[in-house]
N, C-alpha and C positions, 0 to 999 in steps of 0.2 A: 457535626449534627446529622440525626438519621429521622425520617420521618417512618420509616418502616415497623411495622409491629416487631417482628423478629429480625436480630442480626444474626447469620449465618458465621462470619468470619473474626474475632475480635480486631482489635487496630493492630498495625504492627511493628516492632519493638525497633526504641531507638537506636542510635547509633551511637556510643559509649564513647569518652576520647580514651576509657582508660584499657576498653577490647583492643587483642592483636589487630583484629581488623581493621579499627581505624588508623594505626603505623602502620598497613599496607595502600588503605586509601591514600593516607595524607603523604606518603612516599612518592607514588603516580604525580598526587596533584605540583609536588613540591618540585619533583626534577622535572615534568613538563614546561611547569612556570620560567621555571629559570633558562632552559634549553630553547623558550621565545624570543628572539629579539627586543620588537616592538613595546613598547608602552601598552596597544590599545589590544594587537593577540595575545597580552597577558592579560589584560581586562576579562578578556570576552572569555577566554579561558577558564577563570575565576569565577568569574560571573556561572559560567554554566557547571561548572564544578561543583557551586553552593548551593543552586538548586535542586544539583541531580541530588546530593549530600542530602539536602532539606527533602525532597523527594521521597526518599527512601524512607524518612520517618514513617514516611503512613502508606506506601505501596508493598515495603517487605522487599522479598525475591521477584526484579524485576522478570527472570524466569519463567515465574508462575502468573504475577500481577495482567502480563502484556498479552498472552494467548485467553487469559479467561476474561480480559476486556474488551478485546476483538472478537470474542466467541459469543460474546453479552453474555456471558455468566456473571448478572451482578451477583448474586448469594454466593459465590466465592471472593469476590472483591473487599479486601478490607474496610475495617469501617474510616470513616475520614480519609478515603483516598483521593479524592479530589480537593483536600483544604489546600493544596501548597498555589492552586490558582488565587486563593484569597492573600497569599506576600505579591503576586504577581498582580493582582486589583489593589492594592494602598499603591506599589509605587505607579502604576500606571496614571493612577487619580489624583498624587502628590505630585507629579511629574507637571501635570499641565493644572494642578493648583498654583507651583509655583511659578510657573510663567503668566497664569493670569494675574496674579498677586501683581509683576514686575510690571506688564503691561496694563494694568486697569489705573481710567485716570481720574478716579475719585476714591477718595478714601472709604467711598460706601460699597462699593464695586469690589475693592480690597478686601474689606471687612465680610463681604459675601466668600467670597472664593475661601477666605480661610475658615469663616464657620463651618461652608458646605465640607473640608478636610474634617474639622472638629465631629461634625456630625456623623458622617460614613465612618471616618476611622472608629470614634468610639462607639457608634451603632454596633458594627460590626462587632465590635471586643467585647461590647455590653450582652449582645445578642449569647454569644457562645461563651464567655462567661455567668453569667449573672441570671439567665431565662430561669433554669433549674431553681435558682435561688428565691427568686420573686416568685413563683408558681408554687413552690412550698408554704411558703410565707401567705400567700391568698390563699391556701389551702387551712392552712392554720385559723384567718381569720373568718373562712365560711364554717367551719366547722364551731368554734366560738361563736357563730352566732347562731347553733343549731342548725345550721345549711348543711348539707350535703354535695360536694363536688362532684357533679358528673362527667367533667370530660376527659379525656384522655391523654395522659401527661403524654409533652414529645421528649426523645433520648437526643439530648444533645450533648456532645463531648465538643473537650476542647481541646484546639489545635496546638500542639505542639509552640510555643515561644511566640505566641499572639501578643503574649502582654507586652512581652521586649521588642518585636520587631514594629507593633501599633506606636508604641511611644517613640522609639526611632522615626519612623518616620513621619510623624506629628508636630519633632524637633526641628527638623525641615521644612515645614510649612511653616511655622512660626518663627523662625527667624527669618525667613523671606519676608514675612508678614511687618516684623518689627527691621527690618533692613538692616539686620545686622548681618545679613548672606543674599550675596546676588542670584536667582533663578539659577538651577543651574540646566544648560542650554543641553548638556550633550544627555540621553535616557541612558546609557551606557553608566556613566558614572554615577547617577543617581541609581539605578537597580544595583547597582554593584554596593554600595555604600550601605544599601538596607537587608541585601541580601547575603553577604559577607558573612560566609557558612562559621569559623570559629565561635560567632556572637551572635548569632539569628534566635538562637533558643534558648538561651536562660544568659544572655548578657556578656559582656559589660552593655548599658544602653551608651551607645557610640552617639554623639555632636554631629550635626553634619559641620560644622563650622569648624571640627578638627579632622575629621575625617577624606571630605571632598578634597581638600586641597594634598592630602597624600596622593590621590589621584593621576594628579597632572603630570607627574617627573615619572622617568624611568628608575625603578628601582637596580642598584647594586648589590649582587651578591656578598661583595669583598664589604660591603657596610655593615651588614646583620654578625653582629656576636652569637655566632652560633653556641660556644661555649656557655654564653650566660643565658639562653633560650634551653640550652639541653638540661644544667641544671632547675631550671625555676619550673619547667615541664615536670622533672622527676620529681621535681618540691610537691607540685600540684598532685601528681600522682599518687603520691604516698599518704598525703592529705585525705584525699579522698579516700583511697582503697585500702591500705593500712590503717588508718585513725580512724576518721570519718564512719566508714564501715564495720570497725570491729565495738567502736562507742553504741553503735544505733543497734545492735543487739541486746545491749544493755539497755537502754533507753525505749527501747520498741516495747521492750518483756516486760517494764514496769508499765507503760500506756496501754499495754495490752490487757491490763486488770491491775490498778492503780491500789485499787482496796482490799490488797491482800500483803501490803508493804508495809513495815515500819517506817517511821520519822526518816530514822539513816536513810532505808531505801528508797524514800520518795528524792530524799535530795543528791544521791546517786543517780539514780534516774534522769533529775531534771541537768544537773551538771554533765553526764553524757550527752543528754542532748542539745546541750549550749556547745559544748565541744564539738560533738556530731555536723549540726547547720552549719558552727563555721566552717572546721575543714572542707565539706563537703560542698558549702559553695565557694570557699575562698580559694579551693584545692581547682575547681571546675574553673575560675575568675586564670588563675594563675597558667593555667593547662593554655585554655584560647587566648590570652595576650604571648605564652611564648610562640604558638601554631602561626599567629599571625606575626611575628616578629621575624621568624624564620621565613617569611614570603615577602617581606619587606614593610610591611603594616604595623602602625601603633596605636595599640587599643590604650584606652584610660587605665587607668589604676582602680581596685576596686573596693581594697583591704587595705588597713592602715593599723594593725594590732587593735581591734574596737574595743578588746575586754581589759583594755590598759584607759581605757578614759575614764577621764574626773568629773564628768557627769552626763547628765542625757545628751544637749546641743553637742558636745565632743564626739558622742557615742556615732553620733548619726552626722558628723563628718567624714568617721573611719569608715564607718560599715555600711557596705552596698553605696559605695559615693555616688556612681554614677545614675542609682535612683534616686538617693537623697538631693543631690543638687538637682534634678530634671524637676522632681515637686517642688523645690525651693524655687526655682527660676521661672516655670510654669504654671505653678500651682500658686503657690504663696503670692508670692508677688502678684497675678494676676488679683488674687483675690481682696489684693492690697494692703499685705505684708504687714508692716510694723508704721506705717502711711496715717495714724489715724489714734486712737483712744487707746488706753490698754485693756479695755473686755474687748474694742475692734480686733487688734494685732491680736490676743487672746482667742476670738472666734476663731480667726484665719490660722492661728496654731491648731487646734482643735479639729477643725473641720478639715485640714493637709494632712494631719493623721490618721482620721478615721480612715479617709479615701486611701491614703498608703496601705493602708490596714487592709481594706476592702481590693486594692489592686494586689494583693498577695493572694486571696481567696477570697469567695463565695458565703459566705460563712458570717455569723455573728461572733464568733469564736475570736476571726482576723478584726473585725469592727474593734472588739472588745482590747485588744493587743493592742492598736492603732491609738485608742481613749488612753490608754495607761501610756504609752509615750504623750501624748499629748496631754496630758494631765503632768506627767514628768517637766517636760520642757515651759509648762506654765508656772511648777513650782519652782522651777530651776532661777525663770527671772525674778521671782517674785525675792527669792532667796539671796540674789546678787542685789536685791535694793536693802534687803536687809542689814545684809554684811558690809554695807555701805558705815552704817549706824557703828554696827560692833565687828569688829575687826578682831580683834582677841579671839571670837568665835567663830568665826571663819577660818583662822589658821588653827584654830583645834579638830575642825573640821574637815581642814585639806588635807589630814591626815588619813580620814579613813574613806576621801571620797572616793578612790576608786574601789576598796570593796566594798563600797556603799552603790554606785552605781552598777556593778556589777551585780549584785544583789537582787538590784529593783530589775534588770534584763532578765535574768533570769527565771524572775517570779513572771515577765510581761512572756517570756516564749510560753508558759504553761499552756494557756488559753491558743495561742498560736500553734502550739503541736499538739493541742485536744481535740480530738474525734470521736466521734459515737462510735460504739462498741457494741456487734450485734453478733445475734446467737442463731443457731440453727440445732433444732433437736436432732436432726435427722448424720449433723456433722459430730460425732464426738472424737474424746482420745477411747483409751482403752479402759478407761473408766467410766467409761457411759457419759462425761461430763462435755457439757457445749462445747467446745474450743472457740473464744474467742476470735469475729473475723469485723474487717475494716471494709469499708464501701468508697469503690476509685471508681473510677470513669470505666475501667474494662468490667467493672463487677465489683465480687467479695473477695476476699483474699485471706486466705489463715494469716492471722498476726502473729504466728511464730515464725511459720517457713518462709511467707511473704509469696507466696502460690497460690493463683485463681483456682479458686474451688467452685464459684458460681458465677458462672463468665456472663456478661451483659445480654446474650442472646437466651440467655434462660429466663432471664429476671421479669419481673412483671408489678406492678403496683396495685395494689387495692386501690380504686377510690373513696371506699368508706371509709377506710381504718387507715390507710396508708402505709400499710406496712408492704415489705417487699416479699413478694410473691417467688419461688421457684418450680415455674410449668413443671409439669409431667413430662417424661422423656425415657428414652431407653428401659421402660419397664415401671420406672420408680413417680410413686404418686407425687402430684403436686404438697409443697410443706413451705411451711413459712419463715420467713427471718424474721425475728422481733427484736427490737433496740433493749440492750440492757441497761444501757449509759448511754446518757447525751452527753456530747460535748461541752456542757456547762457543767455536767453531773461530776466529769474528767476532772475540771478545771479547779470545781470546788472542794471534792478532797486531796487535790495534789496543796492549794494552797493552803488549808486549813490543816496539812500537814507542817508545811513548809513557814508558816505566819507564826502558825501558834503551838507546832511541835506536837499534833495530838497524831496518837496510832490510830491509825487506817487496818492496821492489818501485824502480824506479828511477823510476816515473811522479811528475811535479807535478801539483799540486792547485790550478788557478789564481794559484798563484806569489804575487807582491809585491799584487796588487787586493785578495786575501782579507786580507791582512795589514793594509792601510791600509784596507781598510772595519771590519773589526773595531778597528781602532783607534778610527778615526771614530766608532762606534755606543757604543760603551765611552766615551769623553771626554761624548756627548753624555747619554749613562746618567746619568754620573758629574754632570754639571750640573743634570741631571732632580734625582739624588739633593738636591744642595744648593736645591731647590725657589726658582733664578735665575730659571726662566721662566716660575714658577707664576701670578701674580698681573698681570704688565700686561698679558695681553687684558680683564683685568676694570676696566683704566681709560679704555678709550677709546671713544669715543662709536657707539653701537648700527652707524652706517651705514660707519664704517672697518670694525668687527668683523666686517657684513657681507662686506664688498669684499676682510679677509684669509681670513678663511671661504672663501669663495668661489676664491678662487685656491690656496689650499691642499688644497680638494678637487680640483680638478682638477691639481692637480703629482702629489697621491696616484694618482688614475686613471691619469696617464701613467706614472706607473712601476709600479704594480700587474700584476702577471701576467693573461695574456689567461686563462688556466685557473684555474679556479676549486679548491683545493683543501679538503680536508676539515680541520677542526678536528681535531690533535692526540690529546687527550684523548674525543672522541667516541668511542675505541674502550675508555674505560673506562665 
């Protein structure tokens, strides 16, 4: 968050697992670890490792960052370059929440200490998530009632893996809370456990109740299957920067002007980008549990093949586990579960969704995605009481539930990957026509090239109109951005394409290629699924598995995109 009229410097760019540069970092941190004797100078090792790691999200070139913060040059300072003191304030506050939890001797005393976690932790998340969100929405309804808002919005961005490392260590306070985990005494392994650079910023959300107790023992090098870490790394890899990446061109260019597509290309589109989120985060899930396996750590499992389930409650076993169960066990439950009536158990489904929804984004868009799984999962039971009755009808059924289920996900990401889509007269192509651009936390961004064209330090807001303003600079007069599509506008002819098969537009969407790579990537899933190809690299001798190694990372390289793109989920 910035209180400043103007930012000077944008934020600065994360650290990729799939850049050269981080197989130079993670090389340093990996032989150092192992070259420690001790248990606790690998800790402390690691521990500062993860910070410097998390550091760098938002300081850049520590080169540049450290002379122009000692010179006070803040207007050179990135923006968000003090958020990483904010992982360094939850474990400090979780730290001696859980000791007060162990030591306080009344249940009410207890029940304070872990609200006071509940409160700061989700203050803080709420704060830098959601401010922008709610200040629009008040703005909305002063303007519906003829009011005019005059004050002056603040720029608040958000920190880099807030949402993954708040719920971490939230999980921590809570189960001290419920004594399913004892305080833990030493601040060393509790900062380590939250701060744990593979998973700090988009996941897996780690237990401490699995995690802390790897803690305690000294790790063995001669333990870690380095062979089955190097493949599921490359798995993750290629995931990402091969699929992942080469899908969300296709997928981006239809979001990018949805109503200029035919039927076929909306559902190219949308099936890119079901393909695209999963690689891209199943690829990032698989990357940070082998990073951490190869140092002796075992993160959760994240991915379970989800577009193979036979209906919603399946879906959201497989996919993102280690959130789906944190709302199941925290969420649901608290809320009193299935404990109660069925519109009760009904609310508490309902209401776990929307908030899952809403802890992905800011947005009504993520609300909207959130109601449609929850809507799913209420018809799902309603459906299992059904087929209680008729049985015949249910196994005619279980025939087509998973592309029925897959189906209904697919129609639920629209909403989830819909954004407003804004124009600038002053930006065109060579045809004098707008070029489509998207609104992130650094600014706008061309929705082709995926390049800041009006960085957050230009940007300014109307109060009256609300529209996004680009100050005057370098010569060129102040000009405006206007929304051409909302996010609801996205949502409803992607589905009104997709429901009911009406043309949006006459354009193809790379035609028959998208249709047999998704075939291809789907057959190949579906082999993964039946685990054919899991176990013969583990029979053959060290110096072939070199020589396929080796040639497989470089087929990865030759089709990996020359650009580098960001992690998915980094912006929750």
């Amino acid at each position: 968050m910035l209180l400043a009229a103007d930012i000077a410097i944008p934020s600065a760019q994360p650290i990729l697992f799939v850049e050269f540069r981080f197989l130079w970092i993670f090389a340093i941190i990996f032989l150092v670890h192992w070259a420690l004797r001790s248990n606790t100078s690998r800790k402390v090792w690691l521990l500062t490792a993860s910070h410097v790691f998390y550091t760098c999200f938002f300081i850049g070139n520590p080169l540049e960052f450290f002379p122009n913060l000692f010179a006070g040059a803040w207007d050179r300072l990135p923006v968000g370059w003090w958020f990483p003191a904010l992982l360094w304030g939850s474990t400090i506050m979780d730290y001696y929440v859980g000791i007060g939890i162990e030591e306080a001797k009344t249940d009410r005393r207890k029940k304070t200490w872990v609200v006071m976690s509940l409160l700061i932790n989700l203050g803080v998340l709420c704060f830098f998530k959601y401010y922008g969100f709610f200040e629009e929405n008040v703005r909305m309804v002063f303007r519906y009632l003829n009011l005019e808002p005059t004050w002056e919005p603040l720029k608040v961005f958000l920190p880099y893996g807030i949402s993954f490392y708040t719920f971490q260590s939230l999980s921590y306070s809570i189960e001290v809370y419920r004594k399913h985990l004892p305080a833990e005494r030493s601040f060393l392994n509790l900062a380590f456990f939250i701060a744990f650079f593979p998973q700090v910023v988009a996941g897996p959300i780690v237990r401490a109740m699995t995690f802390l107790p790897q803690t305690l023992t000294r790790k063995k090098l001669a333990d870690v299957d380095v062979r089955a870490c190097l493949v599921m790394f490359l798995m993750g890899f290629i995931k990402k920067s091969c699929i992942g990446d080469t899908l969300a061109q296709v997928s981006d260019a239809y979001f990018a002007d949805p109503d200029r597509y035919d039927v076929f290309g909306t559902w190219m589109g949308v099936l890119c980008y079901a393909g695209q989120i999963y690689c891209d985060f199943s690829g990032y899930s698989d990357m940070a549990i082998s990073v951490s396996r190869l140092l002796g750590y075992e993160l959760c499992q994240n991915f379970n093949f989800p577009y193979f389930s036979r209906n919603i409650a399946d879906f959201w076993r497989r996919w993102h586990m280690s959130l789906s169960s944190w709302l199941r066990d925290y969420l649901y439950i608290s809320l009193g579960g299935n404990r109660g009536s069925k519109i009760f158990t009904y609310r508490n489904l309902m209401l776990t969704m929307l908030l899952g929804g809403l802890w992905h984004g800011a947005s009504w868009n993520f609300a909207f995605w959130g109601a449609l799984h929850g809507f799913a999962l209420i018809a799902q039971r309603e459906w299992q009481r059904i087929a209680e009755i008729l049985p015949k009808v249910e196994r005619v059924v279980g025939y087509i539930a998973v592309p029925l289920t897959f189906y209904w996900v697919c129609l639920a990401w629209v909403p989830f990957r819909a954004t407003p889509i804004y124009q600038n007269a002053a930006y065109a192509d060579n045809e004098g026509q707008p070029i489509p651009l998207f609104y992130t936390a650094g600014g706008f961004q061309d929705a082709r090239e995926h390049e800041m064209v009006f960085p957050a330090a230009s940007l300014g807001r109307d109060n009256k109109t609300g529209n996004w303003v680009v100050k005057a600079q370098d010569g060129k007069p102040e000009s405006v951005i206007e929304m051409r599509l909302s996010g609801f506008d996205v949502t409803k002819t992607t589905l009104r394409s997709m429901v009911f098969f009406q043309e949006n537009g006459r354009k193809d969407l790379g035609g028959n290629f998208c249709l047999v790579l998704l075939a291809i990537l789907a057959l190949v899933h579906w082999i993964n699924s039946r685990n054919l190809l899991s176990t013969w690299w583990r029979k053959i001798p060290d110096w072939l598995f070199s020589a396929i190694l080796g040639s497989a990372v470089s087929l990865a390289l030759y089709f990996k995109l020359v650009v580098y793109k960001q992690f998915i989920y980094f912006q929750f």
